[in-house]
PDB file with one MODEL, atoms N, CA, C and O in Angstrom:
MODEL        1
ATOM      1  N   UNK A   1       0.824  -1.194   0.000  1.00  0.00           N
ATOM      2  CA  UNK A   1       0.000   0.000   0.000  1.00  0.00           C
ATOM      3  C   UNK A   1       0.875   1.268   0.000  1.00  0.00           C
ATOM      4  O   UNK A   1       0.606   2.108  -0.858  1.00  0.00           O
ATOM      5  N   UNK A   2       1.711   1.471   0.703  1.00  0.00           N
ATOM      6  CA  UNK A   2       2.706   2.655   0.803  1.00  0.00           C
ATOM      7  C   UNK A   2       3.393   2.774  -0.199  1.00  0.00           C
ATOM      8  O   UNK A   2       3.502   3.920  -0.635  1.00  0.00           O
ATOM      9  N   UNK A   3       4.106   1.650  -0.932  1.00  0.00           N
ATOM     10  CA  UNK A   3       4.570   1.705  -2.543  1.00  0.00           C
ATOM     11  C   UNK A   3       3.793   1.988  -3.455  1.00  0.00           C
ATOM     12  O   UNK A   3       4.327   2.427  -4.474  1.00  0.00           O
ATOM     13  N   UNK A   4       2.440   1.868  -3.448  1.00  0.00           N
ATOM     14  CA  UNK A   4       1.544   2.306  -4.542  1.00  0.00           C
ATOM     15  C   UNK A   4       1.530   3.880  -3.875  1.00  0.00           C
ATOM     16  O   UNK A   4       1.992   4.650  -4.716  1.00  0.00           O
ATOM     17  N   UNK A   5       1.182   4.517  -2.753  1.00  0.00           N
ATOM     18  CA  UNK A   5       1.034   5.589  -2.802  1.00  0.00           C
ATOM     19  C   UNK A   5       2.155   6.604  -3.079  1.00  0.00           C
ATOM     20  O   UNK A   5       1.969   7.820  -3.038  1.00  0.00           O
ATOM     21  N   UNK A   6       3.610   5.882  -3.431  1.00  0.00           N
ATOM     22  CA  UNK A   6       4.872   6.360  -3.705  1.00  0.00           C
ATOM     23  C   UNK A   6       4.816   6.857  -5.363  1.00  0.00           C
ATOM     24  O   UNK A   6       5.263   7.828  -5.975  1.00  0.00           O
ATOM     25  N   UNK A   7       4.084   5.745  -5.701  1.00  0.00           N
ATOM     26  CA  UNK A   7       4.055   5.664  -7.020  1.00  0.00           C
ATOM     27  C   UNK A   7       3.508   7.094  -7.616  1.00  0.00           C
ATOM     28  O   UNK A   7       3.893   7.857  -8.502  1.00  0.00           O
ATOM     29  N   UNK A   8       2.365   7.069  -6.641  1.00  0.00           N
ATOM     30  CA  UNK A   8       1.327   7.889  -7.556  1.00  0.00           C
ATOM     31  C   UNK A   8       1.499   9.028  -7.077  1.00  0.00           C
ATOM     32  O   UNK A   8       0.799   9.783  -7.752  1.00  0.00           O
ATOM     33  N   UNK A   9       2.260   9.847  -5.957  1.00  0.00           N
ATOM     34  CA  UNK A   9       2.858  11.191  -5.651  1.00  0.00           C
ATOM     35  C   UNK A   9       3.978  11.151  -6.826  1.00  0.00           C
ATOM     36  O   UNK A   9       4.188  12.160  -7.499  1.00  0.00           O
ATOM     37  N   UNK A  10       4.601  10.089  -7.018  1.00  0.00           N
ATOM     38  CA  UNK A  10       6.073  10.488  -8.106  1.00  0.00           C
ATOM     39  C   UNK A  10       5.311  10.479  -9.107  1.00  0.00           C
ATOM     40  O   UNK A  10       5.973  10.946 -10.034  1.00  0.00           O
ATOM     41  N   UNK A  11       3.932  10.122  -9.583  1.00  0.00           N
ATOM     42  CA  UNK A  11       3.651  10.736 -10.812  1.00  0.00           C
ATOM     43  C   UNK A  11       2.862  11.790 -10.862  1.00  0.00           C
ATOM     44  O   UNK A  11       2.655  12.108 -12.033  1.00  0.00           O
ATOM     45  N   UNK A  12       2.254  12.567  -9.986  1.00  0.00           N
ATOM     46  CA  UNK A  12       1.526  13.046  -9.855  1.00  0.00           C
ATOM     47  C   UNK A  12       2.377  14.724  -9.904  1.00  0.00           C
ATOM     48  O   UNK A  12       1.731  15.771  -9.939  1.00  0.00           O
ATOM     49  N   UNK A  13       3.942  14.670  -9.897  1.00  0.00           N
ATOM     50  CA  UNK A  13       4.954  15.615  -9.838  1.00  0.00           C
ATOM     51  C   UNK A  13       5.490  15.395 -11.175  1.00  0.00           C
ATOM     52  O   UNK A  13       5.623  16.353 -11.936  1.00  0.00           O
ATOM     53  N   UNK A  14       5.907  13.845 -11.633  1.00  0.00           N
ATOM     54  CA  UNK A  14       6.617  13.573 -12.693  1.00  0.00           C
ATOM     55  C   UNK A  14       5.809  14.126 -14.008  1.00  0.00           C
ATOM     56  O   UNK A  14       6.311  15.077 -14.608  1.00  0.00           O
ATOM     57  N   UNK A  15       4.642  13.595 -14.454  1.00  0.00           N
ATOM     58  CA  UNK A  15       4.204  14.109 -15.547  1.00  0.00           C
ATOM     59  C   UNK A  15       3.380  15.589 -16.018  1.00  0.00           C
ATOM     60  O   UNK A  15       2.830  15.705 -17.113  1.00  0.00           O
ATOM     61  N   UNK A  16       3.402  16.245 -15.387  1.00  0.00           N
ATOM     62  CA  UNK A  16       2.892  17.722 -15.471  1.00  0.00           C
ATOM     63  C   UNK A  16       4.602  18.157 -15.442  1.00  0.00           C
ATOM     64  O   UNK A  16       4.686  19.351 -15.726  1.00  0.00           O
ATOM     65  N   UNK A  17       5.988  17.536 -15.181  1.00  0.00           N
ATOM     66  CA  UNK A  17       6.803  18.429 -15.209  1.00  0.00           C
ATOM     67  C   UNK A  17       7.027  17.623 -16.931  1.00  0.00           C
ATOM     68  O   UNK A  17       7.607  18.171 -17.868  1.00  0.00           O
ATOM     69  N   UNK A  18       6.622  16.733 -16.955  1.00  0.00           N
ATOM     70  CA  UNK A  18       7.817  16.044 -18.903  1.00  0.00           C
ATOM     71  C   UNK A  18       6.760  16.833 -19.769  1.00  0.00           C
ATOM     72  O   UNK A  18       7.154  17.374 -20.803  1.00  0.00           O
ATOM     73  N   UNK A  19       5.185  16.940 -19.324  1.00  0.00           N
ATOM     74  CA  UNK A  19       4.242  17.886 -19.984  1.00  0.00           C
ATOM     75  C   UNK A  19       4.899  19.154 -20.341  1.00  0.00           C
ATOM     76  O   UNK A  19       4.884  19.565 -21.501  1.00  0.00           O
ATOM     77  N   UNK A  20       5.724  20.060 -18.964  1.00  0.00           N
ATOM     78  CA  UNK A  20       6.068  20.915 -19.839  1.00  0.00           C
ATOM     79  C   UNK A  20       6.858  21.007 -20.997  1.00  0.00           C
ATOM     80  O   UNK A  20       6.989  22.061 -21.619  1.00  0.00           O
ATOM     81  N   UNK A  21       7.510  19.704 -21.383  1.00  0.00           N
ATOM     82  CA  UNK A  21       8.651  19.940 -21.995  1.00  0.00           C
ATOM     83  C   UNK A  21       8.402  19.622 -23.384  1.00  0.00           C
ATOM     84  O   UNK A  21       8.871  20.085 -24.424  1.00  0.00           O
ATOM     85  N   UNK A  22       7.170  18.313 -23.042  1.00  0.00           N
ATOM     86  CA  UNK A  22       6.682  18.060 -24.738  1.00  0.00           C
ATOM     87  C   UNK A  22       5.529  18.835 -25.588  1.00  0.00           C
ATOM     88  O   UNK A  22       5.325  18.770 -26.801  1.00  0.00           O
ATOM     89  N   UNK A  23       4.694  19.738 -24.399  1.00  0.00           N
ATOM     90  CA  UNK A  23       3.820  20.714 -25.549  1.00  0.00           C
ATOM     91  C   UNK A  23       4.421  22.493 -24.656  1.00  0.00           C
ATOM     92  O   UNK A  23       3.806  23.283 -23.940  1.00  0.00           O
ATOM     93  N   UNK A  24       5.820  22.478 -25.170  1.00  0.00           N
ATOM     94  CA  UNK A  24       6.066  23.464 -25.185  1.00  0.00           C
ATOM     95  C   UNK A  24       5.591  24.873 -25.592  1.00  0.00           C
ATOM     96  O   UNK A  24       5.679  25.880 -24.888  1.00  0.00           O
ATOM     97  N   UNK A  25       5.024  24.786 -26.952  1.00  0.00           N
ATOM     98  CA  UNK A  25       5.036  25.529 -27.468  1.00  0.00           C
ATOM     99  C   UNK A  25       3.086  26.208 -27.071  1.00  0.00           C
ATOM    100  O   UNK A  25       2.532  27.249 -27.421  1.00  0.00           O
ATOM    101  N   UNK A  26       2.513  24.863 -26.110  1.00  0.00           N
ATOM    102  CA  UNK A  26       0.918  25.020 -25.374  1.00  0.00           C
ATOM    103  C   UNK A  26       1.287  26.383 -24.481  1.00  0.00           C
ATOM    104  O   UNK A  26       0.754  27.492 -24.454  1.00  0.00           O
ATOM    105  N   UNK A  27       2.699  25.690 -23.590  1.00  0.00           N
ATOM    106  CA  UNK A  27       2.822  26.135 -22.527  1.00  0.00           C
ATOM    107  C   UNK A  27       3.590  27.978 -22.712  1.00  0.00           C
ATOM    108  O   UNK A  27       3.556  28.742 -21.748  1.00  0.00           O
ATOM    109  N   UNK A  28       4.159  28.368 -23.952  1.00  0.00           N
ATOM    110  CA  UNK A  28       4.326  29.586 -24.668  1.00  0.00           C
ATOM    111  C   UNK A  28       3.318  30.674 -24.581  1.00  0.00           C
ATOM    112  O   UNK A  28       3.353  31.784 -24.048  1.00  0.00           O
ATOM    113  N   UNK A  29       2.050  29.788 -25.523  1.00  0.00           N
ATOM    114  CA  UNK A  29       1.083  30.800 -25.641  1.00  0.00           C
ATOM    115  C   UNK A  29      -0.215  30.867 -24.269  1.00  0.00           C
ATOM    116  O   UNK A  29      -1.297  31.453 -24.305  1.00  0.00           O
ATOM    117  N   UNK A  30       0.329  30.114 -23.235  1.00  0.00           N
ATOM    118  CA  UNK A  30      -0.378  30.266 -21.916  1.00  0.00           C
ATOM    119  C   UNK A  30       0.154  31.600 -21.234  1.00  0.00           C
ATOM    120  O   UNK A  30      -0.458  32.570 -20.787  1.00  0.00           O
ATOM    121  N   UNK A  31       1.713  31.260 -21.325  1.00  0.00           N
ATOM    122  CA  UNK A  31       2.419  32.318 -20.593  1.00  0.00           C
ATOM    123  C   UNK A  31       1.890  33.527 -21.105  1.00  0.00           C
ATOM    124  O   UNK A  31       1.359  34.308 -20.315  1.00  0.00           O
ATOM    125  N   UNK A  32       1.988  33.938 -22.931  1.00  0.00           N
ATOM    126  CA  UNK A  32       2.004  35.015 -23.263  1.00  0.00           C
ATOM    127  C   UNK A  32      -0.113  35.736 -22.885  1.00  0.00           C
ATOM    128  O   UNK A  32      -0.583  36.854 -22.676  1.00  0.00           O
ATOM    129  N   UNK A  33      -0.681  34.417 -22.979  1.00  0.00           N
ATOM    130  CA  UNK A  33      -2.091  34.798 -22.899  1.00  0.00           C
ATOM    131  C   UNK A  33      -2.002  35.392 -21.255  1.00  0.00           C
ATOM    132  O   UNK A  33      -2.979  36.093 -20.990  1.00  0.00           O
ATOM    133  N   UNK A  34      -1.148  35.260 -20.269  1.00  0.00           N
ATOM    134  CA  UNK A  34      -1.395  35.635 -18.751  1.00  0.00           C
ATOM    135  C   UNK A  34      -0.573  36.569 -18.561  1.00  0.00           C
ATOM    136  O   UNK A  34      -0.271  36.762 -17.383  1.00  0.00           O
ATOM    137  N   UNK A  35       0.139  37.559 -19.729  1.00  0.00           N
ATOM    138  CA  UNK A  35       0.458  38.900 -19.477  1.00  0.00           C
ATOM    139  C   UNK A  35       2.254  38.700 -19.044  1.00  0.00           C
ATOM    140  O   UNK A  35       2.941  39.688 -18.786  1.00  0.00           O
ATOM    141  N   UNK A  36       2.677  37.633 -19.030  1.00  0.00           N
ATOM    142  CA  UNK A  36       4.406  36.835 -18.822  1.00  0.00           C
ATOM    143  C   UNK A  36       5.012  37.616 -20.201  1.00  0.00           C
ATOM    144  O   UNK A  36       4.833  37.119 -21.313  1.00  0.00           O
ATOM    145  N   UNK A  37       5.875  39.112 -19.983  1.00  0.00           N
ATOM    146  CA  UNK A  37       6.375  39.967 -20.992  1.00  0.00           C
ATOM    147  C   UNK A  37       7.377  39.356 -22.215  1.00  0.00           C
ATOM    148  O   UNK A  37       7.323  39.803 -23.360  1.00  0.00           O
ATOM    149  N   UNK A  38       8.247  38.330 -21.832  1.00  0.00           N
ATOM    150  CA  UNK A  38       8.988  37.789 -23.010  1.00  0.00           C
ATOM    151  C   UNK A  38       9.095  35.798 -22.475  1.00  0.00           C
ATOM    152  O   UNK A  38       9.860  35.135 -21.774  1.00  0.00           O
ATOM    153  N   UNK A  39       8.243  35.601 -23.041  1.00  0.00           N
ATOM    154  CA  UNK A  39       8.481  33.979 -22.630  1.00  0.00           C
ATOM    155  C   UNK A  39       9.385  33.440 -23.854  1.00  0.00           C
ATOM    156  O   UNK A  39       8.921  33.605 -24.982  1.00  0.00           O
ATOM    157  N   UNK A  40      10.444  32.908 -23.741  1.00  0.00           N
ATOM    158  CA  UNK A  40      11.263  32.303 -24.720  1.00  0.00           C
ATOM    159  C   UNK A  40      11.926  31.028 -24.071  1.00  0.00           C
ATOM    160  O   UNK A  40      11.929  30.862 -22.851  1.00  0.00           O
ATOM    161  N   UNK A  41      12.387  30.299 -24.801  1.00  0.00           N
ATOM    162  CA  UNK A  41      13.206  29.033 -24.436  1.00  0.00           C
ATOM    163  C   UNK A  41      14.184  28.890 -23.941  1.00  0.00           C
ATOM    164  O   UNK A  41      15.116  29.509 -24.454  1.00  0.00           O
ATOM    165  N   UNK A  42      14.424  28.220 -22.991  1.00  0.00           N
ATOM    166  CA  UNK A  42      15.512  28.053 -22.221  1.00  0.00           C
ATOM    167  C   UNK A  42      16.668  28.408 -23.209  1.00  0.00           C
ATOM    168  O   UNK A  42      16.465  29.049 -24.240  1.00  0.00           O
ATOM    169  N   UNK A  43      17.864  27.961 -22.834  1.00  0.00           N
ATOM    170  CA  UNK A  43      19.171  27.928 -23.541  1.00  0.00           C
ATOM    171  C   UNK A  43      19.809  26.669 -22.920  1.00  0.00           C
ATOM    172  O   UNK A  43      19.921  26.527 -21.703  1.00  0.00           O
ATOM    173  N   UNK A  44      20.271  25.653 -23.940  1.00  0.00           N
ATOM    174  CA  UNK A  44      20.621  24.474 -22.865  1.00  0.00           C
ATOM    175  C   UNK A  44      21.773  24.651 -22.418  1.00  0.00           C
ATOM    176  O   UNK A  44      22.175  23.534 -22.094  1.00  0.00           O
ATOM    177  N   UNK A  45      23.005  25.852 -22.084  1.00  0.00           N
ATOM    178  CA  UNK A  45      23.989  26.159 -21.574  1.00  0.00           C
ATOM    179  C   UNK A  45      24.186  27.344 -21.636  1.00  0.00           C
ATOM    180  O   UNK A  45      24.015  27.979 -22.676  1.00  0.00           O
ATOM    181  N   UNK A  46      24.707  28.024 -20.186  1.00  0.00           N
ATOM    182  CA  UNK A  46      25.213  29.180 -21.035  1.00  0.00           C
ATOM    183  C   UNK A  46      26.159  30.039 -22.056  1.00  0.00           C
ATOM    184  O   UNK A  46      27.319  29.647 -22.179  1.00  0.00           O
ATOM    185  N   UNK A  47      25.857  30.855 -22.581  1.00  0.00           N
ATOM    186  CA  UNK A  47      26.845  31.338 -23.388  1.00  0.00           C
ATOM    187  C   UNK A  47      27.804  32.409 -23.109  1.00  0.00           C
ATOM    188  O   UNK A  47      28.641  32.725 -23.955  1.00  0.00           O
TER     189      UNK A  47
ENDMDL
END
């Protein structure tokens, strides 16, 4: 019982965070629809 409820807190965090990553471009025009002044894409290092 405690392993199933492990389960379902680690998904319950896990997939709303890989969500953001695969409809990115959902999660763009949310930001820009809630007034968020320059939403752009990460950078995968800095420069």
């Amino acid at each position: 019982m405690i392993t199933t409820g492990r389960i379902l807190v680690a998904l319950y965090f896990l997939l709303p965070g890989i969500l953001k990553f695969v409809a990115f471009p959902m999660n763009l025009s949310l930001m820009s629809a809630h007034g968020i002044s320059n939403p752009a894409p990460p950078r995968p290092w800095p420069s």
